[in-house]
mmCIF file of the C-alpha atoms, coordinates in Angstrom:
data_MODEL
# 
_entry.id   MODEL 
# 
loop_
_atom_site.group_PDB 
_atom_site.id 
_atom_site.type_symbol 
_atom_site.label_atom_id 
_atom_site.label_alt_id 
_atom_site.label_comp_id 
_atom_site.label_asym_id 
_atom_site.label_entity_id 
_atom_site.label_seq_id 
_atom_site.pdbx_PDB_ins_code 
_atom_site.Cartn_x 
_atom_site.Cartn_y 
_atom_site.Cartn_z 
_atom_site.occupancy 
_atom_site.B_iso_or_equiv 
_atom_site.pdbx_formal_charge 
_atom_site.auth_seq_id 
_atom_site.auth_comp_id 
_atom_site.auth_asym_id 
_atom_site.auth_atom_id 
_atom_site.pdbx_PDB_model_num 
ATOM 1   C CA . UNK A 1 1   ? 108.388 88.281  98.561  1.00 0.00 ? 1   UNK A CA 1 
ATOM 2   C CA . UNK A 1 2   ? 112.230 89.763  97.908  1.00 0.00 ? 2   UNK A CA 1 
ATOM 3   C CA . UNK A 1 3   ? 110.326 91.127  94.428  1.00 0.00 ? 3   UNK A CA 1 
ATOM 4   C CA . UNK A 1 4   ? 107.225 92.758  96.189  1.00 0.00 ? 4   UNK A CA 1 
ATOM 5   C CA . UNK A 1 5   ? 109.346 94.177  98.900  1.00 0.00 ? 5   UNK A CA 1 
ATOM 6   C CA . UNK A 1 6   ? 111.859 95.820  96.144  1.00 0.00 ? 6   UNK A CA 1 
ATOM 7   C CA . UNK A 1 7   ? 109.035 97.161  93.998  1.00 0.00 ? 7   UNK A CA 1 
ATOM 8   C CA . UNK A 1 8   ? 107.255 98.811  97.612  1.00 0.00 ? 8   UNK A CA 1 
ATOM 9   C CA . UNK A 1 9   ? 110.953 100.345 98.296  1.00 0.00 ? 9   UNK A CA 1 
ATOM 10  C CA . UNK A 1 10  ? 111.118 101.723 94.931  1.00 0.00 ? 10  UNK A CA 1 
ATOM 11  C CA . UNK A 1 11  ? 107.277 102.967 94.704  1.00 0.00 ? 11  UNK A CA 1 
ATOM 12  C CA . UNK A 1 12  ? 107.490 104.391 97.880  1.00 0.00 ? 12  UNK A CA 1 
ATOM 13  C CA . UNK A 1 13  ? 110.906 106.480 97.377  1.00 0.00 ? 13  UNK A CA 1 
ATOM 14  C CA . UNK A 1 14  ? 108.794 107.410 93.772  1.00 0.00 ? 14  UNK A CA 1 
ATOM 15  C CA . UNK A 1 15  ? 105.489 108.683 95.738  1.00 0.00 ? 15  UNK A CA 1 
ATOM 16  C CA . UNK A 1 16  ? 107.835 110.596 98.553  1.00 0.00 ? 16  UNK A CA 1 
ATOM 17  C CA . UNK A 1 17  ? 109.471 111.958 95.994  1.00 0.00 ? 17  UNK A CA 1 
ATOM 18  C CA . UNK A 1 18  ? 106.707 113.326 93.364  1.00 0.00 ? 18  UNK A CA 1 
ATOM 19  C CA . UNK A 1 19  ? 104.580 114.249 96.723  1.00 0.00 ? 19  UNK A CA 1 
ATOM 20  C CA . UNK A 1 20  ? 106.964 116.147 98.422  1.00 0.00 ? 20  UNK A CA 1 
ATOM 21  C CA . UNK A 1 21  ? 108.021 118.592 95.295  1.00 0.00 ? 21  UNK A CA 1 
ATOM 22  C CA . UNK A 1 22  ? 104.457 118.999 95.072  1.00 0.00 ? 22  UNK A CA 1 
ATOM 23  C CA . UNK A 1 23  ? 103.956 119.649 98.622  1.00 0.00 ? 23  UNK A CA 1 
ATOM 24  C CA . UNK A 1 24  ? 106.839 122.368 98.205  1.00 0.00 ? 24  UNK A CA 1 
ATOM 25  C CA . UNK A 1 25  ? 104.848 123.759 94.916  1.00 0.00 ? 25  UNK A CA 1 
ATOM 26  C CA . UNK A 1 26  ? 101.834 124.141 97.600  1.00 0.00 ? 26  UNK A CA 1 
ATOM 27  C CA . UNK A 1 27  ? 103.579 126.103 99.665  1.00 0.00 ? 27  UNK A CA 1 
ATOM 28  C CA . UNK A 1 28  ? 104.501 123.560 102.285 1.00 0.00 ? 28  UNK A CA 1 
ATOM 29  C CA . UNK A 1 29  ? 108.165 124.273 103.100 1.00 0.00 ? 29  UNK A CA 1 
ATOM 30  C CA . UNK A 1 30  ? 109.012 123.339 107.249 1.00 0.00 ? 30  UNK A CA 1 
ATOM 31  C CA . UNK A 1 31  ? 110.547 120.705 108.195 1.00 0.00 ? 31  UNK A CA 1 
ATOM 32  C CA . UNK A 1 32  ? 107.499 120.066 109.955 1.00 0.00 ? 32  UNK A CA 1 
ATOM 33  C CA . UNK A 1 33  ? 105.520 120.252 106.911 1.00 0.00 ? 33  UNK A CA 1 
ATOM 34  C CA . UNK A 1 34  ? 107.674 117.980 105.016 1.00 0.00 ? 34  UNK A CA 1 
ATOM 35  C CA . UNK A 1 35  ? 108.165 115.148 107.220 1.00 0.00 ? 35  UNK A CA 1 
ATOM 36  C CA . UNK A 1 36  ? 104.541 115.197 107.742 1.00 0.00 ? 36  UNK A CA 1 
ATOM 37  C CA . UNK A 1 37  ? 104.181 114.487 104.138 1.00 0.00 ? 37  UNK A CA 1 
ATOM 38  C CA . UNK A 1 38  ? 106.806 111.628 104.249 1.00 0.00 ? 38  UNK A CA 1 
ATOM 39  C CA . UNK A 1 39  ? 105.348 109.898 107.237 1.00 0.00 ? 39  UNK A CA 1 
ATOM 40  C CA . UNK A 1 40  ? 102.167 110.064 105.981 1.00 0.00 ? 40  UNK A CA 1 
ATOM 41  C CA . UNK A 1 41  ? 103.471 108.670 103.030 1.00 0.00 ? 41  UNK A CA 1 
ATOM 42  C CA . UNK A 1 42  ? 104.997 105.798 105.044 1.00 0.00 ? 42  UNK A CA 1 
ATOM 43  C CA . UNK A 1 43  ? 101.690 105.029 106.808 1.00 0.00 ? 43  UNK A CA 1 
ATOM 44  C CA . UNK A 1 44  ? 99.256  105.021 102.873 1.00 0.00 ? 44  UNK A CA 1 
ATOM 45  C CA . UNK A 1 45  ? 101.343 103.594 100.114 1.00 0.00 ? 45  UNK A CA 1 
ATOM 46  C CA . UNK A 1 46  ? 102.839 100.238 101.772 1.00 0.00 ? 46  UNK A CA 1 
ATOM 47  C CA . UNK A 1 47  ? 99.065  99.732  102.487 1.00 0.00 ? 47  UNK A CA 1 
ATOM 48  C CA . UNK A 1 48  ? 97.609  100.227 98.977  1.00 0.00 ? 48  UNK A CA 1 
ATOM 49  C CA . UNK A 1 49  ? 101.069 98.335  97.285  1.00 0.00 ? 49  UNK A CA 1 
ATOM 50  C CA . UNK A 1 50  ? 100.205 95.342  100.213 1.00 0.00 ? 50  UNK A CA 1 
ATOM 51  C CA . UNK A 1 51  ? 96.485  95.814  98.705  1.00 0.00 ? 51  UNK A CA 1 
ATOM 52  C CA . UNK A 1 52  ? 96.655  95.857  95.170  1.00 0.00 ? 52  UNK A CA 1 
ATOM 53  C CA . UNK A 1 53  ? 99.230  92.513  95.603  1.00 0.00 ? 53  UNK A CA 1 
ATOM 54  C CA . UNK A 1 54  ? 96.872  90.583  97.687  1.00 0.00 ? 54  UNK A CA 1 
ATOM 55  C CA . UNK A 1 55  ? 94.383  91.121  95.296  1.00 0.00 ? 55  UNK A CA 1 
ATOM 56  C CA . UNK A 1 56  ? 96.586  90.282  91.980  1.00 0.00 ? 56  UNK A CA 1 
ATOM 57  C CA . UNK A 1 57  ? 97.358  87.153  93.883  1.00 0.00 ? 57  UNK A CA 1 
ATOM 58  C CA . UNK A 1 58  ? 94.091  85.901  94.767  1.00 0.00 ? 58  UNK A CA 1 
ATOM 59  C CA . UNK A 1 59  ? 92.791  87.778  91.763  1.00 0.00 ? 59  UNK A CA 1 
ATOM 60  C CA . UNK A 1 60  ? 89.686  89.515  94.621  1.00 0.00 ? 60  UNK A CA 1 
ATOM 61  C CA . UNK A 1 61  ? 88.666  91.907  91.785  1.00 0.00 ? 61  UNK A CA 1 
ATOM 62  C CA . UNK A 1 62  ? 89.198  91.367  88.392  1.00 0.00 ? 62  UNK A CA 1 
ATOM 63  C CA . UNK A 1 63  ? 89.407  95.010  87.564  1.00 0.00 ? 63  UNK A CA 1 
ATOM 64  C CA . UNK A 1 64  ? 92.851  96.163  88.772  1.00 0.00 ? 64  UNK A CA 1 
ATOM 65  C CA . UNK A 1 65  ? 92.319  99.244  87.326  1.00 0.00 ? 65  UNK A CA 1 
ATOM 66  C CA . UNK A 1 66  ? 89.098  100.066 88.556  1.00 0.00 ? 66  UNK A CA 1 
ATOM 67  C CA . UNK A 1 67  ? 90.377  98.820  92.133  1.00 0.00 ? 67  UNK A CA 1 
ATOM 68  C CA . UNK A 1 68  ? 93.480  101.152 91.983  1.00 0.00 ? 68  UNK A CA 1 
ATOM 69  C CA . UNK A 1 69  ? 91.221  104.247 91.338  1.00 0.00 ? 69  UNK A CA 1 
ATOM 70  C CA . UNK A 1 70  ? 88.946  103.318 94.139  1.00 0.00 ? 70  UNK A CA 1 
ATOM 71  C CA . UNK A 1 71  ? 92.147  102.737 96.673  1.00 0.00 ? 71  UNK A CA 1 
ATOM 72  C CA . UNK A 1 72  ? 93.679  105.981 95.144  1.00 0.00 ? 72  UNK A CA 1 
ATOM 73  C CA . UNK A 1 73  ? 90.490  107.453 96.367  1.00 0.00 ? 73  UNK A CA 1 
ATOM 74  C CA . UNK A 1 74  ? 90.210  106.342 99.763  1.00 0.00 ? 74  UNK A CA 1 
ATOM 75  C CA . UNK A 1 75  ? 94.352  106.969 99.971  1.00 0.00 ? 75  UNK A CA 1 
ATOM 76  C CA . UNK A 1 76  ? 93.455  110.998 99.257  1.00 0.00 ? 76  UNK A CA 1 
ATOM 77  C CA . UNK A 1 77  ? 90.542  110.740 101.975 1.00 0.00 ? 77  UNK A CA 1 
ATOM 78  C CA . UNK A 1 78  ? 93.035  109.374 104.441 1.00 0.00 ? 78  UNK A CA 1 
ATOM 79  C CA . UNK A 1 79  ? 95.771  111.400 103.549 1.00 0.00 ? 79  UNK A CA 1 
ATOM 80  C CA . UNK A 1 80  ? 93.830  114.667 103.250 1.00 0.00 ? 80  UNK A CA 1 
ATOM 81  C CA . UNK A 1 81  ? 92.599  114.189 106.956 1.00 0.00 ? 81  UNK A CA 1 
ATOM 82  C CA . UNK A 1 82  ? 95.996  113.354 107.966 1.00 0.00 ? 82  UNK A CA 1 
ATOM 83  C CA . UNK A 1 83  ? 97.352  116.214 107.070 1.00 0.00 ? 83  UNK A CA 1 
ATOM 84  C CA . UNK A 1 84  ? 94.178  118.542 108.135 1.00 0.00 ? 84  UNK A CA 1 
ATOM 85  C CA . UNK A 1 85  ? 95.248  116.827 111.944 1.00 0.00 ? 85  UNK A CA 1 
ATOM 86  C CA . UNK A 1 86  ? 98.730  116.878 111.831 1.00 0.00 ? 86  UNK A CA 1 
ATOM 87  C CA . UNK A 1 87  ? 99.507  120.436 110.158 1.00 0.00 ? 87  UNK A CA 1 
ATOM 88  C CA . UNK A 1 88  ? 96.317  122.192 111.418 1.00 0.00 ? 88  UNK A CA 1 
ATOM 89  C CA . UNK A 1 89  ? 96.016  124.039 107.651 1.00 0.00 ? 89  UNK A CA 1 
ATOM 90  C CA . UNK A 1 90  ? 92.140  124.899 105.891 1.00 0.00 ? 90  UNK A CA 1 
ATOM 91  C CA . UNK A 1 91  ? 90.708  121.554 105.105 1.00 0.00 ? 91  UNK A CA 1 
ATOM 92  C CA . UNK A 1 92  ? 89.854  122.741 101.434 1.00 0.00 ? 92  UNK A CA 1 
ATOM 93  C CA . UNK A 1 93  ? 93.925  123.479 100.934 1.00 0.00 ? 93  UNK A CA 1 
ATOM 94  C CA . UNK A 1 94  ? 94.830  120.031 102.061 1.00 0.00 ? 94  UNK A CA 1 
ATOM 95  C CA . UNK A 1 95  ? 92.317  118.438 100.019 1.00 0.00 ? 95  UNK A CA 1 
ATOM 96  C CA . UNK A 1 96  ? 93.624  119.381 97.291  1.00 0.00 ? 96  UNK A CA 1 
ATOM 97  C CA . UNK A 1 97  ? 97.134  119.050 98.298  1.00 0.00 ? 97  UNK A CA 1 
ATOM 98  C CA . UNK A 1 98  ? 96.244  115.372 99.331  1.00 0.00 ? 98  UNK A CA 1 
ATOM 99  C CA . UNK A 1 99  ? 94.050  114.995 95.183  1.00 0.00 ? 99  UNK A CA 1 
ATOM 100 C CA . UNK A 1 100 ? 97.170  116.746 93.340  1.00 0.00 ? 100 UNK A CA 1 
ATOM 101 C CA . UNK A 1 101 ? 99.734  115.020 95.129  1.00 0.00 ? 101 UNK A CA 1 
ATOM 102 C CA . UNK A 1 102 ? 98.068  111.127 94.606  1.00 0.00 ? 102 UNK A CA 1 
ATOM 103 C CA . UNK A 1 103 ? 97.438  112.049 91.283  1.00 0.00 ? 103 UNK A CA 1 
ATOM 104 C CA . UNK A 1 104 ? 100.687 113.013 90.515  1.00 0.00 ? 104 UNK A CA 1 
ATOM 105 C CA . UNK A 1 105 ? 102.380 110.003 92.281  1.00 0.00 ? 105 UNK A CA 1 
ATOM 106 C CA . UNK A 1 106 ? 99.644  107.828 90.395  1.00 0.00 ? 106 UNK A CA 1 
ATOM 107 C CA . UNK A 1 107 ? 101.140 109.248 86.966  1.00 0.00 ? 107 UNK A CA 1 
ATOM 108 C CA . UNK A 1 108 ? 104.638 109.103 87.544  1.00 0.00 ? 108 UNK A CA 1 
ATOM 109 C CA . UNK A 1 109 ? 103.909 105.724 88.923  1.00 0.00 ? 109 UNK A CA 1 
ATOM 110 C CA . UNK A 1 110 ? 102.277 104.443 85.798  1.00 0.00 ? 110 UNK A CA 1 
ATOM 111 C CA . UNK A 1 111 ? 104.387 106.054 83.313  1.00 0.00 ? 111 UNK A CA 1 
ATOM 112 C CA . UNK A 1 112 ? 107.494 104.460 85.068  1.00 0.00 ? 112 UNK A CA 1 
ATOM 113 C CA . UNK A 1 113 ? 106.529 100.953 86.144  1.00 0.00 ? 113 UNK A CA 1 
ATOM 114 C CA . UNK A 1 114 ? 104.640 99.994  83.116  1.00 0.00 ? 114 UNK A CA 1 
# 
């Protein structure tokens, strides 16, 4: 549990991180903004990291990969409505915001945890 807990801690500083310098790239710059982006962070990726280790433990869906895309996908529908609500901006612009920034996080996730 110690393990999974230290690995949430790290991949969630590592998402906040990525998401919020591209957040800034997109314009997003108040402190408003930003923290909307972090707590919307802290609501999505302890979720999909709780998700993606209850199903490598009772091995739900053999096809972590595949499972990981599909949760990615969901995360950007959640956040993207998240931060339509909370920051009031053009649905389109936070849609994207919401695919570029899980994408990114997704990358730098997978090139640094491997």
């Amino acid at each position: 549990m110690i393990d999974f807990l230290k690995s949430s801690a790290e991949a969630l500083a590592l998402t906040m991180a990525v998401e919020l310098i591209v957040a800034w790239l997109f314009g997003l710059r108040s402190k408003k903004e930003l923290l909307t982006i972090v707590l919307v962070n802290v609501i999505t990726n302890p979720l999909l990291n709780y998700l993606l280790m209850v199903n490598g433990h009772f091995r739900l869906i053999s096809q972590t990969k595949v499972l990981m895309l599909f949760l990615e996908a969901g995360i950007v529908i959640v956040e993207w409505r998240l931060l339509v609500w909370a920051l009031e901006q053009k649905a389109n612009k936070m849609l994207a915001l919401s695919a570029v920034m899980n994408a990114s996080s997704l990358i730098a996730g997978l090139l640094l945890f491997r």
